[in-house]
N, C-alpha and C positions, 0 to 999 in steps of 0.2 A: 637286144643289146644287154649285153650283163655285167653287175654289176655298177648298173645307174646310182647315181648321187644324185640327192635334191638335197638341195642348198637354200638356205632361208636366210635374210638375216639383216642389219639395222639394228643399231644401242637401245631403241624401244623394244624389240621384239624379243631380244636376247635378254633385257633386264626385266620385263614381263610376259612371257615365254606364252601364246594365248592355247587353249587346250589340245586344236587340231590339228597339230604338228607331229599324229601317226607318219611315217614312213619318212622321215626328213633324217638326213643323214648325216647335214651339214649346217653349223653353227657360225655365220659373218658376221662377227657382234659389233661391225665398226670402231667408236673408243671407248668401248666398255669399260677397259683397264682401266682410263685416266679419267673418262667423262667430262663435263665442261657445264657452265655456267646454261648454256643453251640446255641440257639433260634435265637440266636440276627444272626447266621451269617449265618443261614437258612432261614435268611428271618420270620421267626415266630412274634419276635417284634426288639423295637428300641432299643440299650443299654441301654437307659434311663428308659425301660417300666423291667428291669430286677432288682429283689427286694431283692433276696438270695446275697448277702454280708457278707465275711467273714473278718472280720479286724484282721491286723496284724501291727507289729511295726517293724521298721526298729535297727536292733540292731548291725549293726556295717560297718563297710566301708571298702572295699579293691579295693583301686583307681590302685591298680597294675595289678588287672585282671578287674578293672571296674566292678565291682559285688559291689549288698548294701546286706547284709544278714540282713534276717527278721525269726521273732518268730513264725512262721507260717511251716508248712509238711503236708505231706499228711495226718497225722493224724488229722489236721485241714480244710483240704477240697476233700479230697481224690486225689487218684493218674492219678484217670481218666482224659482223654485228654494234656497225656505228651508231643505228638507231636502238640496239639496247645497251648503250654505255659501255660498248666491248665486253660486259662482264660486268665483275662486280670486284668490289676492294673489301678481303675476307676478315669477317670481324667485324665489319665497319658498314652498317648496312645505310649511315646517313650520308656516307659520299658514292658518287656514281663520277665515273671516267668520262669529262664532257667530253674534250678532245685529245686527238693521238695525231702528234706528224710524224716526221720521217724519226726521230730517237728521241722525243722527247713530248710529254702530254701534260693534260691539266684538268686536276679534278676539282670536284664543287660537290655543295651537299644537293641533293635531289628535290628539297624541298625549296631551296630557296635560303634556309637559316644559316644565321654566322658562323662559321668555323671556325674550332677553338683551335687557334695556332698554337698554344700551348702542349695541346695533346700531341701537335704532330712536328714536334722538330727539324729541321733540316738536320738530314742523316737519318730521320727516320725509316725503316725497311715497311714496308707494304707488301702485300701478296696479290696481286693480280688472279682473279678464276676468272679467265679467259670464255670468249662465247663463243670459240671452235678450238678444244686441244688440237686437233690434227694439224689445224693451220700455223697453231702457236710451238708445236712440239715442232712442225718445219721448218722455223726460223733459225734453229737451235743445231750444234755441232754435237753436244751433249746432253741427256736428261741426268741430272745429281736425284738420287734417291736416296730418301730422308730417313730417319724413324720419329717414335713419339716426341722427340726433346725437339727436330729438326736439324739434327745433326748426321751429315752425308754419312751412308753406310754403303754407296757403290753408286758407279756412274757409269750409263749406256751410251754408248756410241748412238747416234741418229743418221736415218739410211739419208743418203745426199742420192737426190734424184727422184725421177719414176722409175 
């Protein structure tokens, strides 16, 4: 047969490419582009090299159980990686995402310490790095893509379906 393709590929393999990969033809980097909170703790990249961000706002305070409740469910980044906090809240490495229902969740600090409700207003914006972009970018009609300031410089349509 001529003309064979070998095809390798997985966000680890592609973002650390391993020596033996004479004759491979073909590069399946899964979400290499956007990467996710899951990547970053695999070792794949840095927090900082992960692009799939989902924002949320903080919409109300319950300093009785230390919880800030935000605008945000699973139906905003999906449910996947419950037992690692869905992710993580960027910037903000003392809260962890306890729970997510259908639009709406509740975070707390990881440690147990008091949250300074001052720091996080109601209206506050949050960024969600999600623990599977693919899942979290399928929720989604649109990706809004940012530059340095975060200010939308173009927005992709997202494929609806398999």
């Amino acid at each position: 047969v001529e003309n064979v393709k070998t095809g390798v590929g997985s966000t680890p393999t592609c973002s650390h490419p391993p020596q033996h990969l004479s004759g491979v033809d073909e590069m399946h980097p899964g979400n290499y582009f956007t990467y996710d909170y899951n990547q970053h703790l695999i070792g794949s990249c840095d927090v900082e090299d992960i692009a799939c961000k989902v924002l949320t706002r903080v919409v109300g305070h319950y300093p009785k159980t230390n919880k800030l409740q935000i605008d945000c469910g699973w139906t905003g980044t999906s449910a996947q990686g419950k037992e690692h906090n869905y992710g993580c809240v960027e910037g903000h490495s003392e809260l962890i995402i306890e729970n997510l229902k259908q639009e709406a969740g509740t975070v707390t600090t990881g440690d147990g310490s008091a949250i300074d409700f001052e720091r996080f207003p109601v209206g506050t914006i949050l960024k969600i790095l999600p623990w599977h972009s693919c899942a979290s970018i399928h929720q989604h009609r649109k990706l809004h893509v940012v530059d340095g300031n975060d200010m939308v410089v173009d927005s992709w349509d997202c494929a609806d379906g398999w």
